[in-house]
C-alpha positions in Angstrom: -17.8 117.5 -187.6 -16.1 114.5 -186.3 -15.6 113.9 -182.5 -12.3 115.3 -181.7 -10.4 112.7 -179.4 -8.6 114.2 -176.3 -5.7 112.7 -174.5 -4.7 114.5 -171.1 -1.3 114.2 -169.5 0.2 114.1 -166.0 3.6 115.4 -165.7 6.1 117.7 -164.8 7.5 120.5 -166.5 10.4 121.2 -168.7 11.5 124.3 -168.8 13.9 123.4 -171.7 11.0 122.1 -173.9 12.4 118.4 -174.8 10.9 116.5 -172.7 7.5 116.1 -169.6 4.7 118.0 -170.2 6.0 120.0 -173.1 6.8 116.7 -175.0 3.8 115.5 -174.6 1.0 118.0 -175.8 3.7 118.5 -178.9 3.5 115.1 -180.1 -0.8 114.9 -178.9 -0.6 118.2 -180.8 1.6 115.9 -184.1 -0.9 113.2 -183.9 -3.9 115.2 -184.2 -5.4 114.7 -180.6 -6.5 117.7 -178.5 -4.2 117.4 -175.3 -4.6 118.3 -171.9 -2.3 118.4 -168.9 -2.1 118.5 -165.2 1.2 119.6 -163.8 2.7 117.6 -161.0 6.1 119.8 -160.9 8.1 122.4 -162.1 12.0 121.7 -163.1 14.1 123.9 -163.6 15.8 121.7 -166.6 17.5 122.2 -170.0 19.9 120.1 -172.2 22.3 119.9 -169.1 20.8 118.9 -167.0 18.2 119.1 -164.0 19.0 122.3 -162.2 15.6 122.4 -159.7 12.8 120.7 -158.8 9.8 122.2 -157.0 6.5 119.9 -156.5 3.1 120.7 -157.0 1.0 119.9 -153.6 -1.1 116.9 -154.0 -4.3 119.1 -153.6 -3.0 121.0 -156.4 -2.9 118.2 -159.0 -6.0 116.7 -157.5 -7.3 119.9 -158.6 -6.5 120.1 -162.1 -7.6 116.6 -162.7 -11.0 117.2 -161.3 -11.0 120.1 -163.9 -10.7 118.0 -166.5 -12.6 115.0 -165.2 -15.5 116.9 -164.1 -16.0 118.9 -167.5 -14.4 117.8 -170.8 -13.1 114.3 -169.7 -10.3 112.4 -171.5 -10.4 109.3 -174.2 -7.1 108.3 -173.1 -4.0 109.6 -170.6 -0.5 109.5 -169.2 1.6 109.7 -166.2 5.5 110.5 -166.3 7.0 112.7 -163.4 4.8 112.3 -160.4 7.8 112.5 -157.9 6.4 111.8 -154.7 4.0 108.7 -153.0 1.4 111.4 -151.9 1.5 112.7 -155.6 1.0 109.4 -157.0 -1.8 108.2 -154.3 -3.9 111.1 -155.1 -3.5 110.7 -158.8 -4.1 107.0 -158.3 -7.6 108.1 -156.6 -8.6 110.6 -158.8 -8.1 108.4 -162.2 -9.9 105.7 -160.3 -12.7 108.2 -159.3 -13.6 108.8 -163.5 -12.4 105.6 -164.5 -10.4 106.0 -166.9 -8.9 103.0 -168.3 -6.6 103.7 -171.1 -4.1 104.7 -168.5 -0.4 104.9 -170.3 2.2 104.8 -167.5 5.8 106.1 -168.0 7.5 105.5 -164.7 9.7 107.9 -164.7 12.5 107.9 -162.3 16.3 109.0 -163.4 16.6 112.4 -165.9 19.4 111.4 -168.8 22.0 113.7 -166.5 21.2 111.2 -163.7 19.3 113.4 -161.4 16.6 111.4 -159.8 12.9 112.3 -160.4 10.9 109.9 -157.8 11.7 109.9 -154.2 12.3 105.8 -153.2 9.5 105.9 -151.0 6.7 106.5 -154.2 8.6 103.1 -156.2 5.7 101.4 -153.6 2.9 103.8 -154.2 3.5 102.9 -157.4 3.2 99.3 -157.6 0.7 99.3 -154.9 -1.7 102.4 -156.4 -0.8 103.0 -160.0 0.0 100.2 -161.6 -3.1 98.6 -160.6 -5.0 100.9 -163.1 -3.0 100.6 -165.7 -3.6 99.9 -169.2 0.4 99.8 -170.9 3.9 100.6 -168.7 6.7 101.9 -170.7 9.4 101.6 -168.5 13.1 101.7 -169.9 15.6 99.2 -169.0 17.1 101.2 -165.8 13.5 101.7 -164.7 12.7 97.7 -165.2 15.4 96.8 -163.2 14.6 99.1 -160.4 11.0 97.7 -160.2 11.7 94.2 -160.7 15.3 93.6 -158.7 16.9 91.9 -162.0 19.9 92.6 -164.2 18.4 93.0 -167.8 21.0 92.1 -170.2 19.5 89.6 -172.8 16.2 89.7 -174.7 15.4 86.7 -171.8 16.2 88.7 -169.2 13.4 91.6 -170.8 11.0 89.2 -170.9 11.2 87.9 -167.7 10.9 92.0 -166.3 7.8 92.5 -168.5 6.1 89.2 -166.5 7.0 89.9 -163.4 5.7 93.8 -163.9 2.9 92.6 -165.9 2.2 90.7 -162.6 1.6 94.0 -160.5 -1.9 94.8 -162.5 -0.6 96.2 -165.9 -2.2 94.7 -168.8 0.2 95.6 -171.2 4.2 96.2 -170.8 6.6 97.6 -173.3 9.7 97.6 -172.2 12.0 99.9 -174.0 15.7 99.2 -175.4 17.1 102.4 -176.4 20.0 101.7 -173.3 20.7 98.4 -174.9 24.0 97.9 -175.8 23.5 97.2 -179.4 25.4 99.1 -182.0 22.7 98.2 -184.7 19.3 98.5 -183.8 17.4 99.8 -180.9 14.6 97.0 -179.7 11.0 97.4 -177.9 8.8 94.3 -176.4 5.6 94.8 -175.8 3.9 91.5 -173.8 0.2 91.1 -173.2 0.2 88.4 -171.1 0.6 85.4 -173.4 2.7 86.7 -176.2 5.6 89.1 -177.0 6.1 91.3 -179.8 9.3 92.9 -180.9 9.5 96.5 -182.3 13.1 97.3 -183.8 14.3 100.1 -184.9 17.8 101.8 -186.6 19.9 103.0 -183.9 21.1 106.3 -184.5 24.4 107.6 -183.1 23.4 111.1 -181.6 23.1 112.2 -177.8 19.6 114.1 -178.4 17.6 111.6 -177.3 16.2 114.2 -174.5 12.4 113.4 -173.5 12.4 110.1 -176.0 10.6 108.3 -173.3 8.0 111.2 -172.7 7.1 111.5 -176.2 7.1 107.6 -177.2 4.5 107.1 -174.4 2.7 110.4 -175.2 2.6 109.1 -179.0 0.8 105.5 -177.6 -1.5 107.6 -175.3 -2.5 109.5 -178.2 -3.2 106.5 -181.0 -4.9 104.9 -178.2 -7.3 108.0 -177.3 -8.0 107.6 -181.1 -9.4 104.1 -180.9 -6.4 102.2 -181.9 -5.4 99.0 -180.6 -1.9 98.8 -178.3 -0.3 97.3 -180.8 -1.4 99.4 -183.3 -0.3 102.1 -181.3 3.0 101.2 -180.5 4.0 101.1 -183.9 2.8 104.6 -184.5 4.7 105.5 -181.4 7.7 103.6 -182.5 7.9 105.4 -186.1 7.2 108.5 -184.4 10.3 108.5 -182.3 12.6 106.9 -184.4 11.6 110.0 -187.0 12.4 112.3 -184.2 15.4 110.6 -182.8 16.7 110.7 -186.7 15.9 114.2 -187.6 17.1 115.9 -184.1 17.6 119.5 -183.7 20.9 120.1 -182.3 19.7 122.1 -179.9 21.8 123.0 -176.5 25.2 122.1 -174.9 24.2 118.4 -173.8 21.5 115.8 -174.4 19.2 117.9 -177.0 15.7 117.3 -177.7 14.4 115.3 -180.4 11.8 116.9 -183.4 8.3 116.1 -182.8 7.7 117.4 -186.1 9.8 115.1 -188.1 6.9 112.3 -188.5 4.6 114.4 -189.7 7.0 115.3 -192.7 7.9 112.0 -192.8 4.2 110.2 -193.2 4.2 108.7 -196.6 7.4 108.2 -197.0 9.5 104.8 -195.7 10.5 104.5 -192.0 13.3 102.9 -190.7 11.5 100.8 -188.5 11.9 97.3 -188.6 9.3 94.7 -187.0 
């Protein structure tokens, strides 16, 4: 039998299923990856909106990652929600502790309803403990410009966000374009330290776009966990949710989930992403 590859994720919970760690061990679950997770918060969340949200203590996650760490390990992992510095130091400790070092980081901040999801003070505990470990940031635009201090309005202006957070420790950073203003296309640079590579994709006009970030992240973690190189990866994970973002559900009042499955019934077939 071949050696199953595992990817773990570290997240909150959505109670409406589009997005944290729901999203994530459905796309692990897509990509054939056995997926594990360690809760970091429970929201009370649907289309909407976020309605609640109730942390895990710190000893609590620290728990749950020394399950994992100290029995069935992990080839690769993610971080989204981790909503408070104390949350994100201990993570921070704990990942370094088993050193792991395909760490995927989604720094999660702002919901799509607007409702923050990191207290200001962890923005530092996570360019002074997390980023330091990690392997590929996906941050969206809003998220860039909150870490860097920059406007981001130009393909220039992503650039010079991915050097200055590639210059906090991260050894890849894709920076996403999905709130670009472009009518056309939807546009993803990944930068590795010397050179940038664009990932484009159709933009499609729909407001389900709930947990896109969540599960293009969980998509990379997984390809990595397999073996596959970060570029490699992120064109998996940009066909992945470009197929979900196309095929949505139409689920809920609001900002509905996308379909994990649609890649899957989609493999063979053309995508339209464009590179």
């Amino acid at each position: 039998m071949d050696q199953v590859s595992k990817a773990l994720t570290i997240a909150g919970s959505d109670s409406g299923g589009g997005a944290g760690i729901q999203a994530d061990l459905k796309t692990f679950q897509e990509l054939n990856v056995f997926g594990m997770s360690v809760l970091t918060a429970v929201t009370a969340q649907n289309t909407l909106g976020v309605h609640g949200v109730y942390p895990v203590s710190p000893e609590g996650v620290q728990k749950q990652i020394d399950a994992i760490g100290g029995d069935m390990g992990t080839d690769a992992l993610k971080t989204g929600m981790l909503f408070s510095a104390e949350i994100i130091k201990a993570v921070s400790e704990r990942i370094d502790h088993y050193q792991w070092k395909k760490l995927v980081v989604d720094p999660v901040m702002i919901a799509k309803g607007g409702a923050s999801l990191l207290q200001q003070e962890a923005v530092a505990a996570m360019k002074r403990d997390l980023f330091p470990l990690t392997f590929v940031a996906t941050p969206n635009i809003p998220e860039a410009e909150a870490l860097t201090g920059i406007n981001i309005h130009t393909e220039k202006d992503k650039k010079e966000a991915a050097r200055i957070l590639r210059s906090f420790g991260i050894e890849y950073v894709i920076i996403k374009g999905g709130h670009e203003h472009d009518e056309e296309s939807a546009a993803d640079i990944l930068f590795d330290g010397s050179d940038f590579y664009i990932f484009k994709s159709k933009r499609f006009r729909t407001k389900n776009t709930h947990g896109t970030g969540c599960t293009f992240s969980a998509a990379i973690t997984a390809e990595l966990a397999k073996g596959k190189s970060v570029y490699d990866a992120v064109k998996v994970a940009k066909q992945f949710i470009t197929a979900a973002i196309e095929e949505d559900l139409h689920l809920g009042k609001g900002h509905g989930p996308t379909n994990h499955w649609a890649y899957k019934r989609k493999e063979g077939k053309s995508f339209e992403t464009i590179e």
